[in-house]
C-alpha positions in Angstrom: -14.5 24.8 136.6 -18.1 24.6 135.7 -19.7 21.0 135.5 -22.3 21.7 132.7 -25.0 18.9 131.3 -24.8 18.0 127.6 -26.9 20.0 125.7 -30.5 18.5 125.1 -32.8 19.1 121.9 -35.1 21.9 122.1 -38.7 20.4 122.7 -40.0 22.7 119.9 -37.2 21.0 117.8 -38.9 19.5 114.3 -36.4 16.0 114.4 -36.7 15.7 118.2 -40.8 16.0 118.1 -41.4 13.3 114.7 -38.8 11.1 114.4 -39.6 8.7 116.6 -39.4 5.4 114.6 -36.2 3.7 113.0 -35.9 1.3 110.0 -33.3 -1.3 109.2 -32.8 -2.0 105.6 -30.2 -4.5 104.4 -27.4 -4.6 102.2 -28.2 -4.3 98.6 -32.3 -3.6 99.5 -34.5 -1.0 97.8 -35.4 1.7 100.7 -37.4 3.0 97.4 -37.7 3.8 94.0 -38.4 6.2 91.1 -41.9 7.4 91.0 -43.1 5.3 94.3 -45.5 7.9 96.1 -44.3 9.6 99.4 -45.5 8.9 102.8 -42.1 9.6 104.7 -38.7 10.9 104.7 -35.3 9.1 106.0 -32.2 10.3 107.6 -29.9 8.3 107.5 -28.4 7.4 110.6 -25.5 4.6 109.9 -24.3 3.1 106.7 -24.4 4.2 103.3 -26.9 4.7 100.8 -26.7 5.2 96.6 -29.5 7.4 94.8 -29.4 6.7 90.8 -31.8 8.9 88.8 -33.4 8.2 85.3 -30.8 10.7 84.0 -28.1 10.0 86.2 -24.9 7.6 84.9 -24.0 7.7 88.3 -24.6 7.6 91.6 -24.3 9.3 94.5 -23.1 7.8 97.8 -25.3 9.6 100.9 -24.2 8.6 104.5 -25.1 9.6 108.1 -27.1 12.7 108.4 -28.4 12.7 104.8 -32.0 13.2 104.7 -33.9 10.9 101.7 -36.9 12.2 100.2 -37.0 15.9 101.8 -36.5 17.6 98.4 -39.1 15.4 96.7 -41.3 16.0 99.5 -40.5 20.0 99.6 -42.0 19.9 95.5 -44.9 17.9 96.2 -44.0 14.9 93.7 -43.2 11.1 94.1 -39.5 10.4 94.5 -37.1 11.4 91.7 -34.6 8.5 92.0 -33.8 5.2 93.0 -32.1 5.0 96.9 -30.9 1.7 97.7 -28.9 0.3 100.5 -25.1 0.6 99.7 -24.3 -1.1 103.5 -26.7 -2.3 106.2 -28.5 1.2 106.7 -30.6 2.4 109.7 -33.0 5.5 109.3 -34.8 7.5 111.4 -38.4 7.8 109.9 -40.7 11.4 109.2 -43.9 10.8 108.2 -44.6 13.1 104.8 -47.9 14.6 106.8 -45.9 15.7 109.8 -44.0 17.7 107.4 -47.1 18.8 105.4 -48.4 19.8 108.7 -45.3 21.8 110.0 -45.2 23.8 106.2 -48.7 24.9 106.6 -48.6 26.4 109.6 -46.3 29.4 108.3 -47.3 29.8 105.0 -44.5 32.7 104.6 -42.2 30.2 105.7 -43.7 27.2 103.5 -43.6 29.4 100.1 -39.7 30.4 101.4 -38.6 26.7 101.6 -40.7 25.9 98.5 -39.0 28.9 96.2 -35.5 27.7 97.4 -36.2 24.1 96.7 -37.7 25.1 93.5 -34.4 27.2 92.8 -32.0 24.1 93.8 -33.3 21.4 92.0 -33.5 23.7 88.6 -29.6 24.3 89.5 -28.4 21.1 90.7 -30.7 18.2 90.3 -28.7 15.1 90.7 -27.1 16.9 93.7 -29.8 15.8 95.9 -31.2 13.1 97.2 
């Protein structure tokens, strides 16, 4: 039998190279709202968070692993909803330029991502965060 070592992230892994700072945000505590301009992107790590849009009746419930913000940040606009803290909630935080920066150097790439963000939020947007 083979002893093997847990896999480690790739260095030229995105998450593993910017996320290097965390944030705590409390029960029941804005972690931002509707129209608030972007400077960085969560995922969450534990806990729960609710996103409630203008149009929205409901909400959605996001936990671990849910990334905040991306889709606003993919379309170049100020966040689209409300995201509060449903439970204690600790994210991992991107800063919005590191993702600017990674987008513009593929611009094949960038226009891709943009097109299907483009394409999801026409279809589905309250699906998304």
């Amino acid at each position: 039998m083979l002893n093997t070592l847990p896999e480690q992230p790739e260095k030229d892994n995105f998450l593993f190279n910017t996320s290097s700072e965390t944030k705590l945000v409390k029960k029941n505590t804005p972690i931002y709202k509707i129209d608030q301009n972007i400077d960085e992107i969560y995922i969450i790590l534990e806990g729960q968070a609710e996103s409630l849009s203008k149009t929205q009746n409901n909400c959605l419930i996001l936990g671990k692993g849910s990334v905040l913000g991306l889709m606003d940040t993919l379309l170049n606009r100020n966040y689209s909803k409300d995201m509060n803290a449903k439970t204690s909630v600790v994210l991992a935080i991107i800063k919005k330029n590191k993702i600017d920066q990674k987008l513009c150097k593929n611009i094949f790439q960038s226009a891709l991502i943009k097109s299907l963000a483009i394409d999801i939020d026409n279809n589905s947007p309250n699906k998304w965060s």
